[in-house]
C-alpha positions, 0 to 999 in steps of 0.5 A: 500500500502506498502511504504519503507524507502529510502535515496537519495544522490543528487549532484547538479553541475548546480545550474540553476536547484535548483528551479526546484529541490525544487519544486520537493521536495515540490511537494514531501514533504509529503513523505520525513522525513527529508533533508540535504544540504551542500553547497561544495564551494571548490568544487561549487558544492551542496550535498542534502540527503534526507530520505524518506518513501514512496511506491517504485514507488513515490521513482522510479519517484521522482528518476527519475524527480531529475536525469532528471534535468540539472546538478542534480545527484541522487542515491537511497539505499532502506532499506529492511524494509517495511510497510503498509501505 
């Protein structure tokens, strides 16, 4: 199966819904090649990238878990590079 490399941009403005955000990631985490947080008091709000190789329907649906939760935005850049797992 081919996978890609991906990086999400994640906005968390409700931060009731960060236990459910890192149990995403966790459940996820073989997957992910690295993540970032920042903490933006000014603003009370929260900014998470997170790179990721994984084939484009598990990208598709952690994309879409994350985006369903409350207060949690989420956008995906896809690269173009692929490879076979």
């Amino acid at each position: 199966m081919q996978t890609r490399v991906a990086v999400m941009g994640i906005i968390v403005e409700n931060t009731d819904s960060v236990e459910q955000l890192n149990h995403l990631l966790h459940e996820y985490g073989h997957y992910i090649i690295g993540r970032m947080g920042i903490p933006y008091r000014a603003r009370s709000i929260n900014i998470v990238s997170i790179a990721i190789d994984a084939p484009q329907d598990v990208i598709s649906a952690l994309s879409g878990k994350i985006g369903s939760l409350d207060g949690i935005s989420v956008k995906t850049a896809y690269s173009n590079v692929l490879a076979d797992e």
